[in-house]
C-alpha angles and dihedrals in degrees: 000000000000093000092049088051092055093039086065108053089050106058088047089051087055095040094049083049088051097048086049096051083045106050097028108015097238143134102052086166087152101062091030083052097056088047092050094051085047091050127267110145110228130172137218118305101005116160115200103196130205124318097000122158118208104179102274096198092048109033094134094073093058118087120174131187138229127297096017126154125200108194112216122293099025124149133207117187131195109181142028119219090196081114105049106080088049105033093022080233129111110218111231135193135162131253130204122190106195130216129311091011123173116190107180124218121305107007125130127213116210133228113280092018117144113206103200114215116279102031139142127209119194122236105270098025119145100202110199107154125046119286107212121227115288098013120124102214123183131155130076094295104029113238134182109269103173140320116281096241092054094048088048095054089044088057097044084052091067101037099104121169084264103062104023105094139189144230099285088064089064120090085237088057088051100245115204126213094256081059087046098046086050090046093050092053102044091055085046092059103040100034090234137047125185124211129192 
């Protein structure tokens, strides 16, 4: 009876691991765990998101804090082989992303680049030189763009009860297409929605 109970739970672990992976891409504790054994330093509640690459040949030098998203495709990068062909040697440096860190799709952070806590980094950024605390950054290059607290109160400004939407309008809370079909008019009409 014992061995059936523990069956159990752990094929619906491994099938609520398996919907998550399916309907938001996360967790890839697999891949984030053998970094992890091989070095790479990561703090509580990170969330490494679809298709991110985080180097592979140099992931020791890489620390990140804790709450700290990285949106899908990001890239963090810890070394530069411009120098290889030519020196035979492969320059290195390390990189530190700090606490409650969002770096949106696409972006790539550089070797030798120091995320501060509270930042935001825009989708498509390519971050190359150091982002200070509470800054919000985007372009290509990334550029400061305002403080967070600024952008933040900005945002809360514009959250209203008719484009600020729950958990059943996530693809975890099973929305359904009357809820999408809410949701897509109410950021038509606002410009903007917000979902938890």
């Amino acid at each position: 009876m014992q061995a059936t109970k523990t069956s159990f739970k752990k094929q619906l672990k491994q099938g609520v691991k398996r919907l998550l992976q399916r309907t938001i891409g996360w967790p890839r504790l697999d891949e984030l765990e053998r970094l992890k054994r091989n070095g790479l330093r990561v703090g509580h509640n990170f969330h490494l998101l679809d298709g991110c690459i985080i180097d592979d040949s140099h992931y020791w030098h890489i620390t990140i804090g804790d709450d700290v998203t990285l949106a899908p495709r990001v890239h963090i990068l810890a070394h530069d082989a411009s120098t290889k062909l030519h020196l035979n040697y492969t320059k290195i440096k390390n990189v530190t992303i700090g606490n409650r860190v969002f770096i949106g799709a696409g972006s790539i952070i550089m070797p030798g680049v120091t995320i501060g806590d509270d930042v935001i980094i825009g989708a498509g950024s390519l971050v190359a030189r150091d982002v200070p605390s509470n800054t919000v950054y985007a372009g290509t290059p990334a550029r400061f763009v305002c403080d967070l607290g600024e952008y933040l109160a900005k945002e809360q400004a514009r959250m209203t009860h008719d484009n600020v939407f729950g958990e059943e309008y996530t693809l975890r809370g099973q929305v359904d297409g009357t809820r999408q079909a809410q949701m897509h008019a109410a950021v038509a009409r606002h410009g903007v929605g917000y979902v938890i």
